[in-house]
N, C-alpha and C positions, 0 to 999 in steps of 0.2 A: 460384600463379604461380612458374616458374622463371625465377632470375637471378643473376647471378655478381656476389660481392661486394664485387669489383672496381669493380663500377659502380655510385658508391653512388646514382645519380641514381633510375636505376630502381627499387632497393630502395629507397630510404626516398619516392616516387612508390607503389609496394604499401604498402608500412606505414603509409601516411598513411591508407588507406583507415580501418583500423582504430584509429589512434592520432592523437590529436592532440599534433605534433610542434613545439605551442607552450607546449606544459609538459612540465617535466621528467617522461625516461623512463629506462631502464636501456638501454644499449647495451652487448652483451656482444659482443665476439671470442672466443669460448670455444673453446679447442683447434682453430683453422681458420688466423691467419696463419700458422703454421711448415708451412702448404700453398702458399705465397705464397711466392714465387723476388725475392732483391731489388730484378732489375732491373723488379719493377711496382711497387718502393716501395709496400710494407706500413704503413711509418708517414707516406707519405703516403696512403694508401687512409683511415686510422685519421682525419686529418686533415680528411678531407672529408666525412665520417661528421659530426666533432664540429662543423664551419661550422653546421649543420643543427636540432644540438640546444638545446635552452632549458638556459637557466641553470638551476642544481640539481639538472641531470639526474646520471646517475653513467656510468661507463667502468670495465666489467668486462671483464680481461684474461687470458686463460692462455696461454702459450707455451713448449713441449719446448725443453727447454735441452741446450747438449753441456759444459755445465760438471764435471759430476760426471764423465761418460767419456765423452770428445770421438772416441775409438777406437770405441766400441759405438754412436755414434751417428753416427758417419761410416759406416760398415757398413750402419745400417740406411736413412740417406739415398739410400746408394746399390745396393741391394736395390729400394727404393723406384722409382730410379727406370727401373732394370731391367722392371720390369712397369707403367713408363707412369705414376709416380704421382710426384709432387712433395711432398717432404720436408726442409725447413730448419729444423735447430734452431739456437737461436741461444744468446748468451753471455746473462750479465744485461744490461750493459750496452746489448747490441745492443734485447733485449727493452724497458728501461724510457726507450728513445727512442721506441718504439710508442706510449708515453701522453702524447707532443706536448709536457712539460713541465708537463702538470695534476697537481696536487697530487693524493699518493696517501693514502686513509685509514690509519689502525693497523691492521693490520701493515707497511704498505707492498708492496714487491717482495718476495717471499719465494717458497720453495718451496711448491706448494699445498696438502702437508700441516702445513702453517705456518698456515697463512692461518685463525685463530681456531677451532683444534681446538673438539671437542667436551667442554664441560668445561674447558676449558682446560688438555688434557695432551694433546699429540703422544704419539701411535703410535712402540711402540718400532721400527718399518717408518718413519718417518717421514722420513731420510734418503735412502730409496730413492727417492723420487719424482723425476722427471727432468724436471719442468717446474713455471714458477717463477707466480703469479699476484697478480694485484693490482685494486684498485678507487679510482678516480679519480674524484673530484669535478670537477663544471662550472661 
């Protein structure tokens, strides 16, 4: 089934088929709201997701940031949307209003080569990453 996840009635209407959405499930936004322009409110989209879900589920997040180069990523927003495609990176702050105010696990908000390396040592690359991620308890 196709449908835009914008509408979370219909999607979480399909994934009921397959999931019982009265125990806790994993709900990821995985690199798709920085596709989401703010006038559809992205952290209220994110909101009507979580009305839905059962207690102890989680909220998995990643969102392209323009914090590190707000110049290379205004550039490629608007490249983006030269060829018809919708591209918003956002700051942290803008990003960790998406998780509604739900507690986030260790690490928190963090860049996603942050987010509990392997081994527990970042990537001397590990600065370069341009989008920030995080996981949210319900």
């Amino acid at each position: 089934m196709l449908a835009d996840l914008r509408d979370p009635d219909t999607v979480l209407r399909a994934a009921s088929e397959w999931l019982d959405l009265d125990k806790p499930v994993g709900l990821m936004f995985v690199a798709c709201l920085h596709h989401i322009r703010d006038h559809d409110d992205p952290a209220g989209i994110v909101s009507r997701y979580l009305e839905k879900m059962a207690p102890g589920s989680y909220l998995v997040l990643s969102h392209c940031t323009s914090d590190m180069d707000p110049e290379r990523m205004h550039t490629a927003s608007v490249l983006a949307e030269q060829v018809g495609l919708t591209f918003v990176p956002r700051g942290r702050d803008e990003i960790l209003k998406l998780f509604n105010g739900k507690p986030l696990i260790d690490p928190g908000l963090v860049l996603v080569s942050y987010w509990r390396p392997d081994h527990g040592e970042v990537s001397h690359n590990a600065d370069r990453a341009m989008a920030y991620g995080g996981v949210a308890t319900l």
